[in-house]
N, C-alpha and C positions, 0 to 999 in steps of 0.2 A: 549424479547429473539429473536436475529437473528436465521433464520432458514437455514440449509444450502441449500435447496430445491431452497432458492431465486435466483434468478440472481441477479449477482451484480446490471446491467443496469436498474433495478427498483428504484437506491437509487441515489441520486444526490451523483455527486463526484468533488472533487475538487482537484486541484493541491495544494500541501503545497509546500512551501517554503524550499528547503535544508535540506527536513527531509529525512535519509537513513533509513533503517530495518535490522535489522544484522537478520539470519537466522542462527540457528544453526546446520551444518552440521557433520556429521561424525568426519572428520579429520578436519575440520575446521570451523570458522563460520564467512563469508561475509557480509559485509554491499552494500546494494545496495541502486540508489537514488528511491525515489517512485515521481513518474509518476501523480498517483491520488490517490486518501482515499476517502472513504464513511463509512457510518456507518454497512457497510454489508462485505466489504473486500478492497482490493488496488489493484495498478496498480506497478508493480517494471519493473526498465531499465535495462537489463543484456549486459552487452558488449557480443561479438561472444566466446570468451573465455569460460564464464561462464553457457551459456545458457543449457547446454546440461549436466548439474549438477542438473536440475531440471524438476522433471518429475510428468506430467499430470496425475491427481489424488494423489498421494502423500501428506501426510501432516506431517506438521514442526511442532514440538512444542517449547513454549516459544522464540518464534520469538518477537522480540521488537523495538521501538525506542521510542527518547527520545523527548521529547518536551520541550522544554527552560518553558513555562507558566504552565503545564501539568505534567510533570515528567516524568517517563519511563513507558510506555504504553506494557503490554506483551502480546499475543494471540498466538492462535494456528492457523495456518493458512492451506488452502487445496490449492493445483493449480490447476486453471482449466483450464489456456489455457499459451502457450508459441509460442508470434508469433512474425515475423522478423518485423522489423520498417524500411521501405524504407523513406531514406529522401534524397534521389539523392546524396549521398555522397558515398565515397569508403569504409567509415568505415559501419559494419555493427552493429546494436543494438536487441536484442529484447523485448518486451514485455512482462511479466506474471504476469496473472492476477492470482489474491487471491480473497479466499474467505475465514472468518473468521469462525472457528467451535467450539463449545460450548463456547459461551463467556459468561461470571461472569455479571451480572446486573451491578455491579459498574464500568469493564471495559465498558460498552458499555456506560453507562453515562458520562464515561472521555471522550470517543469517539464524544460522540453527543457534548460535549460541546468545544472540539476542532474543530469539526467541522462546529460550531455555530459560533466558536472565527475566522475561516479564511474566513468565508462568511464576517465578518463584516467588516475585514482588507481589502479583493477584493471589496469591496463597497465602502472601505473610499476609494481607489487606484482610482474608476472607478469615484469618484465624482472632486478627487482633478486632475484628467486627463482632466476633462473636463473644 
């Protein structure tokens, strides 16, 4: 059982590949890309547009995405932080982090073993680069 107490930064995270998270909002519901995934919560990219639709401490439920090997993965997620991303450009991006709240045993086993499944994909990457 994740605990929400944890910080994310106790759980290795990784970048996925062209996975987004739709969020279910009020009036609407956004797909944004994600940043990083761990087994504890993620990392979502908000353009300057959207950022300020998402507020520190707050939680979403049935928040999802989908994974091609995996299927559609749902959680409830909390936010804990919303911060600007300087990359010396004119566009501006930000950052919010999640953290995942009461998750189901069988999601967090999807979880660990997609997480399991892009460690092995950045290792084959890291060995056929060499």
């Amino acid at each position: 059982m994740i605990h929400p107490e944890h910080n994310q930064r106790e759980f290795f995270r990784i970048p996925p590949p062209g996975l987004l998270c739709t969020i279910p909002m009020e009036d609407f519901s956004p797909s944004f890309p994600v940043l990083d995934i761990s087994i504890a919560g993620l990392a979502l990219v908000l353009p300057k547009s959207k950022h300020s639709t998402l507020e520190v401490g707050a939680t979403y439920h049935d928040c999802n995405f989908v994974v091609p090997e995996f299927g559609e993965i749902s959680v409830t997620m909390l936010v804990r932080n919303v911060l600007e991303m300087n990359e010396g450009t004119a566009l501006r991006h930000f950052r919010a982090g999640f953290s995942y709240v009461d998750v189901k045993p069988q999601t967090q086993a999807r979880l660990m073993r997609y997480i399991a499944y892009l460690e092995r994909l950045m290792h084959k990457q890291q060995i056929t680069a060499e």
